[in-house]
N, C-alpha and C positions, 0 to 999 in steps of 0.2 A: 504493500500500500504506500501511495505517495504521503509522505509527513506534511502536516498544516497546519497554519497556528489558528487556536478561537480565544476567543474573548468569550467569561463566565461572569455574570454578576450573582453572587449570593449574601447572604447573610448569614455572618457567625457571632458569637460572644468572646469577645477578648478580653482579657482581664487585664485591665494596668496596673503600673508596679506601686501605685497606693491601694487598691484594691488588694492584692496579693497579700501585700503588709495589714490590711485589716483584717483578712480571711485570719493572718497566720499567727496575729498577737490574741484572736479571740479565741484559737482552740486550745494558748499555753496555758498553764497553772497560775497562780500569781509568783510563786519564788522563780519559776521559767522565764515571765516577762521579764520581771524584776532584773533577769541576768541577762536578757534579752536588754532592755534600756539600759544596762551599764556598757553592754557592746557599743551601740551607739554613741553615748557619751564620750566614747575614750572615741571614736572613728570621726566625729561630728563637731569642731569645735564651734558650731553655730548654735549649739543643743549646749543648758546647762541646766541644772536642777534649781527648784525657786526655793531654799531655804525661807526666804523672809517674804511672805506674802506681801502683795501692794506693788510688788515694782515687776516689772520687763510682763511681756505677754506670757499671763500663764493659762493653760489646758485647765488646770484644779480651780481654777477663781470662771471661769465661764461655764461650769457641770454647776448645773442646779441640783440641789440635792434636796429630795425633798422631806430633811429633815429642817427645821432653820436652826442658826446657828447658838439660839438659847437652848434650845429641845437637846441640842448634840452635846452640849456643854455639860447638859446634866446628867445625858446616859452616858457620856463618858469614864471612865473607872480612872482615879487617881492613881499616880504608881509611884511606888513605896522609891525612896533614893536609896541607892546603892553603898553600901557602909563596908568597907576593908577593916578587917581587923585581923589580927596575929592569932595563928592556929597551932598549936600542937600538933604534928602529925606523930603518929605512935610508928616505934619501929618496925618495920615491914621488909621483904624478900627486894621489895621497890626502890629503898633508900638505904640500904648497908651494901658495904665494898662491894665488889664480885670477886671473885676468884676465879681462876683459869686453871681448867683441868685438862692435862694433857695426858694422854696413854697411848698404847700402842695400838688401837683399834680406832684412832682419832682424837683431835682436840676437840674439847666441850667447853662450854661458859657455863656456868651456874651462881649464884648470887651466896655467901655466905654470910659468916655470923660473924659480927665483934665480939669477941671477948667479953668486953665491957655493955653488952648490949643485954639489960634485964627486962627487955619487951617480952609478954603474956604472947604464947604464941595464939591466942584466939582472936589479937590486934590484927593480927592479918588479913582477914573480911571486911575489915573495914577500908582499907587502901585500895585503889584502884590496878591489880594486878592480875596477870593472868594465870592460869591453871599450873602453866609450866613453872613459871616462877615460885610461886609456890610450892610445888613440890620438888623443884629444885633450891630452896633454904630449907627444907627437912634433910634434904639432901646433903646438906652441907653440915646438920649435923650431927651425922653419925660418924662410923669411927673406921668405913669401907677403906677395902686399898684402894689405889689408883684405877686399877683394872676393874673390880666390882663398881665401880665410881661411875668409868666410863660407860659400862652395861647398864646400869638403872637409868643413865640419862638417856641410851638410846632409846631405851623401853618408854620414859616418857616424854621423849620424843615422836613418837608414833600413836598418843594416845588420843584420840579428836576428841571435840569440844567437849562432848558430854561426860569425859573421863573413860571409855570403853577404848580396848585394848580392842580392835576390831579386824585386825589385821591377826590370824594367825602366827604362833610361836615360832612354824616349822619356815613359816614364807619369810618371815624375819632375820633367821636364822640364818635363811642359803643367801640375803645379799648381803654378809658381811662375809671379808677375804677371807679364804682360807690357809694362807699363809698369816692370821693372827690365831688358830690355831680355836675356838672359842665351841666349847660343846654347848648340846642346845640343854645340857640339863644345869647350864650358867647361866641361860636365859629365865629358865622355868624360877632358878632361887631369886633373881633379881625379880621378877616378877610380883614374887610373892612378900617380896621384901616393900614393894611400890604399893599394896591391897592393905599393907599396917600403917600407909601415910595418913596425913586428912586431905580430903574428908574421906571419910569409910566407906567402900564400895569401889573406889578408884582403883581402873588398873581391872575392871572384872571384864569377860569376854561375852555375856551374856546376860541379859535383865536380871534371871533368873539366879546367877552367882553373884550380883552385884547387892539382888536382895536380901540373899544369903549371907554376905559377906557384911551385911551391917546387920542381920538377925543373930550372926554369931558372937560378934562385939556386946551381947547383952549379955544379961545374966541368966544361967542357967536354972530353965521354971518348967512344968510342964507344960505352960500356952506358949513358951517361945519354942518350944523343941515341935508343939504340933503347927504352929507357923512354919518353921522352918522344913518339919516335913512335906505340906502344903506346896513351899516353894520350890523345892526340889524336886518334888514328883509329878504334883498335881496344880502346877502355875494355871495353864492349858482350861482347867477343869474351874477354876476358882474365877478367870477371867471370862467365862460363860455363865455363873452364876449357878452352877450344877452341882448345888447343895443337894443333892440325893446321891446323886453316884460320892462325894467325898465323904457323906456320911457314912457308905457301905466302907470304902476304900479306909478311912482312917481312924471307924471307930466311933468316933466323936461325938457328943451330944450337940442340939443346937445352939447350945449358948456358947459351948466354946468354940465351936466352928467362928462363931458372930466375931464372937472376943479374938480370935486370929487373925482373923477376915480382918476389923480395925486396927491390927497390929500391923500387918501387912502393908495396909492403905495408907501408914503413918510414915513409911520408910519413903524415900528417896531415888528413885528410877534413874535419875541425871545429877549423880554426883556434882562431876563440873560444868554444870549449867550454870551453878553462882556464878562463878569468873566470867562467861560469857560477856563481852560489853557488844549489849546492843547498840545497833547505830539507830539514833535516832532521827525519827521523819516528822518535818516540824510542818506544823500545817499553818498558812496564813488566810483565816474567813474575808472573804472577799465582801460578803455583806453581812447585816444585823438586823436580828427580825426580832421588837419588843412589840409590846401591846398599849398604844400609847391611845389616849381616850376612849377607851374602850374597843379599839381595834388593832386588829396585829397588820402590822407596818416593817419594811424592810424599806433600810435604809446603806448606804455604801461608807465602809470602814474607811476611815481615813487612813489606818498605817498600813491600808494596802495600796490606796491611791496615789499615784507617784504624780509628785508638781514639777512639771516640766515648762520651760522659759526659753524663749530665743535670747540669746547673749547679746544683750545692749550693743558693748561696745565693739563688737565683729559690725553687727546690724549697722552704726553709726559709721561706722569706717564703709563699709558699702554700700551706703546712702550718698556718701561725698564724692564717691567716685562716676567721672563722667562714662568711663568707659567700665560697663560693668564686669569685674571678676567671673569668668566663668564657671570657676571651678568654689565659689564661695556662692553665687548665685544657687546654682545647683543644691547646693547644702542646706541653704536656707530654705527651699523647697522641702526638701526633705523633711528639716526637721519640723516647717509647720506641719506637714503630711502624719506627722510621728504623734506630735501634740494633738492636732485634730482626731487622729486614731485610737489613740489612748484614751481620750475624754469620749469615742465613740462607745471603745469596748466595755467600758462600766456603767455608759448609759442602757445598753444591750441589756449587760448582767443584773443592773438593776430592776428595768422592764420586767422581764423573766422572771424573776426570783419573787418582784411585787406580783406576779399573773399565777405562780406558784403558790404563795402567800393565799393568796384571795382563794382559791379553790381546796387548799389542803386547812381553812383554821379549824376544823375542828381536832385534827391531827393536835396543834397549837395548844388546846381546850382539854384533850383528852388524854392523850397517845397514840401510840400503833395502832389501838384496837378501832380508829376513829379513821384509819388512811382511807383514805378514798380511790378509786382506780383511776389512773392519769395517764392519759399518753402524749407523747410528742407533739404529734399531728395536733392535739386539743389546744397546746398553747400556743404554738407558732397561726391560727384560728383564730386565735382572742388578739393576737397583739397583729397580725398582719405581716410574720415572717415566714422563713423558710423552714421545712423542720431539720434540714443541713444546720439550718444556723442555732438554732434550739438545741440540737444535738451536741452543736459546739459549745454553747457558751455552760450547758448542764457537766458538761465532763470536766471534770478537775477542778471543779469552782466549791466551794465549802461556803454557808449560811452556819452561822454562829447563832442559837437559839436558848431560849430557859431549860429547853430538854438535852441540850447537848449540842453541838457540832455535825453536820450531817453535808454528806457532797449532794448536790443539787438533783443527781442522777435518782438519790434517793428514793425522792416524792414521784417517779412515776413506777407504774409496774401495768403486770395484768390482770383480769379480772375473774373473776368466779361469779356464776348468776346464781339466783335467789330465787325462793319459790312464788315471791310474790314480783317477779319478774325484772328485780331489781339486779346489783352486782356488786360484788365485795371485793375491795383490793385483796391481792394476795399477802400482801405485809399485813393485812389486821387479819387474812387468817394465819398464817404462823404467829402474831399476838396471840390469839385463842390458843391456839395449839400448846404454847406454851406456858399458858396460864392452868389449863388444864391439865400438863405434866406435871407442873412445880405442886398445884393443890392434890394431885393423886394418891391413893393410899399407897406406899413402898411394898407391902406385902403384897396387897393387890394390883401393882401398876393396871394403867388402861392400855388393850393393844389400838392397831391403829383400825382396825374398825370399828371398835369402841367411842374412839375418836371420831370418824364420818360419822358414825349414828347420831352423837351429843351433838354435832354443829348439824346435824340433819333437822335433829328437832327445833335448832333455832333460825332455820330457814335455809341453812348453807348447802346446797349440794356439791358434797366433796367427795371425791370415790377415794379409798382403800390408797392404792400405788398415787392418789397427791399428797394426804395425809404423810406417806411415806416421804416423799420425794421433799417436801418442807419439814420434817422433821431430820431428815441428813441437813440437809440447809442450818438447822440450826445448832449442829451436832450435838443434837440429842442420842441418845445411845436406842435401842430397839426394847422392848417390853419386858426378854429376859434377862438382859444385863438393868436393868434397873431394879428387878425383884433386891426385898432384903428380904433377912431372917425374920 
């Protein structure tokens, strides 16, 4: 075929690059934006932050808010000043020498002991330290040779977070050289030497030895010897609730099964869990929802709000010039585009959150038991957006309430209908569900058709496998693990 050129006219949506930038500041988080606007700042010397309200063009002084600025003054929370004072720290694995231990199977670090150092070793929980540390200042002292020294550090060395030795003796064993010459039954005694550290249980290879290992630390009675048989034989049996078959199996009457059973539940599963340090995930509520004259009202948090300002004297210096700066020109764009966008996206979040408000107060009024069924589609409806953009501004945005902190995503779910043709959010029925497990008799728990029937008779048709499927939801455990004695 011979080639030809045609001319096409159509229509498409293109997106420009302040468009883009508002799509992309309204689906971050607020700590996201937050780090989002310090990129800027350092890229933009046209963009500065407005510490002192009243001067240069700011985004935060043109968002109406519709709290006024009495009303804000007073739901605002005072904050306590900050007072430095001089602390004791008690002596710890954290703050005494180290020592360096060298052997012939490797060099180790471990933390030791002064001399002179008459710290209680139960100051140790109290410091910020980790597992290993810790048990490498027990470590430090005993009265091991060099060689024993360097084996109990490998061993906890290898011991993860929770204190479990998880890794096989034998597989331990074949990666160290065999030109150090080390039998596995120098593994087996350091081991067992690591099981008499603190805390009790450390160093076990299994739930079941690690509960053992702190039931033998007790004193010798006959409810701790039928615990302990319990957990050695019949863990399996006790974590099904299968008080019959360990009746036959151990003899036992039902009180002391009971009284074992809470001896059992008293112990410790994760030894080194203490030490764990969680990282913490800090949440900043984007808005504030009080009930101000008799109505619940959300209003936008100010230390989420960032005041953002064209820079004066950039602005002045390129106002004088006849021949305009291009590359300052540009910038200036930018950052009213940035400002404009900002004060866009919390006008959005605010919208939303107030259209949210208004249809969930009885939630506000009651609790869970009160949610109502919400969907996406219902508020981008009521306010005249997209449900893209309702999708956006609900995900990772958090409302700070008298009932708690809650992400926006919250307040919608789905529904379950009613006999009298109505529909009940699924959040107030797992409210129910769970109000009705926590008032249950323990001896008789409810199963979960017990459960359909009671919300049956109060209107809710729930089948069997939902009841179920929101009860994992709330990790509740199933009918026979909740029986007691």
């Amino acid at each position: 075929m011979k080639p030809t050129l045609q001319l096409r006219l159509s229509q498409h949506l293109a997106l420009t690059p302040q468009l883009q930038q508002s799509i992309k500041l309204l689906q971050l988080s607020t700590v996201e934006m937050q780090q989002e606007l310090e990129r800027y700042l350092l890229e933009n010397p046209m963009l500065e932050r407005d510490d002192e309200p009243g001067e240069g063009f700011s985004g935060a002084q043109q968002f109406d808010s519709p709290v006024n600025q009495e009303t804000r003054s007073e739901l605002a929370e005072p904050k306590e000043p900050s007072v430095e004072r001089d602390q004791e720290v008690p002596s710890s694995p954290s703050d005494v020498d180290d020592d360096r231990w060298a052997s012939d199977a490797g060099t180790f670090t471990g933390a030791g002991r002064d001399e002179d150092d008459d710290s209680d070793p139960q100051d140790i929980h109290s410091g910020n330290i980790s597992l290993r540390d810790h048990l490498g200042w027990q470590l430090g002292l005993t009265q091991l040779s060099e060689r024993d020294r360097a084996l109990v550090r490998f061993l906890i060395d290898a011991l993860d977070d929770d204190g479990y030795l998880s890794t096989p003796i034998a597989e331990l064993w074949e990666t160290l050289p065999p030109e150090y010459a080390i039998e596995i039954e120098e593994l087996d005694i350091a081991l067992r030497l690591i099981q008499n550290f603190d805390p009790i249980g450390i160093g076990a290879r299994s739930p079941q030895e690690c509960l053992a290992l702190q039931l033998k630390s007790q004193p010798e009675e006959p409810l701790r010897d039928l615990a302990l048989l319990i957990v050695e034989k019949y863990l399996e049996l006790l974590a099904a609730r299968d008080f019959v078959k360990l009746r036959k199996l151990t003899g036992a009457e039902d009180e002391a099964l009971k009284a074992a059973h809470l001896q059992i539940t008293r112990l410790n599963p994760r030894p080194g869990a203490c030490f764990a340090q969680a990282e913490a995930r800090y949440i900043i509520p984007d808005v504030m929802v009080k009930k101000l004259k008799g109505k619940w009202t959300a209003y936008t948090n100010p230390d989420a709000y960032p005041r953002l300002r064209i820079n004066r004297l950039y602005a002045e210096i390129l106002s004088r010039q006849r021949r305009g700066n291009g590359n300052l020109t540009g910038q200036l764009q930018e950052a009213r585009w940035l400002i404009k966008n900002v004060q866009q996206r919390f006008e959005t979040i605010h919208r939303v959150t107030q259209a949210i408000v208004d249809r969930q107060r009885q939630f506000f009024e009651h609790g869970e038991v009160a949610m109502r069924p919400l969907v996406l589609r219902e508020i981008a409806d009521i306010l005249g957006l997209h449900e893209s953009t309702v999708s956006r501004v609900t995900s990772q945005k958090y409302m700070a309430t008298p009932r708690g902190i809650f992400e926006l995503k919250y307040f919608f779910g789905s529904h379950v209908s009613t006999d009298t043709g109505g529909a009940c959010s699924a959040t107030a029925i797992r409210a129910l569900i769970k109000q009705l497990i926590a008032n249950e008799d323990g001896k008789k728990p409810l199963s979960d058709s017990q459960i359909s029937e009671i919300l049956g008779q109060q209107g809710i048709v729930v089948a069997r496998r939902t009841v179920a499927k929101y009860r994992e939801l709330l990790n509740i455990p199933p009918v026979n693990l909740r029986k007691t004695l």
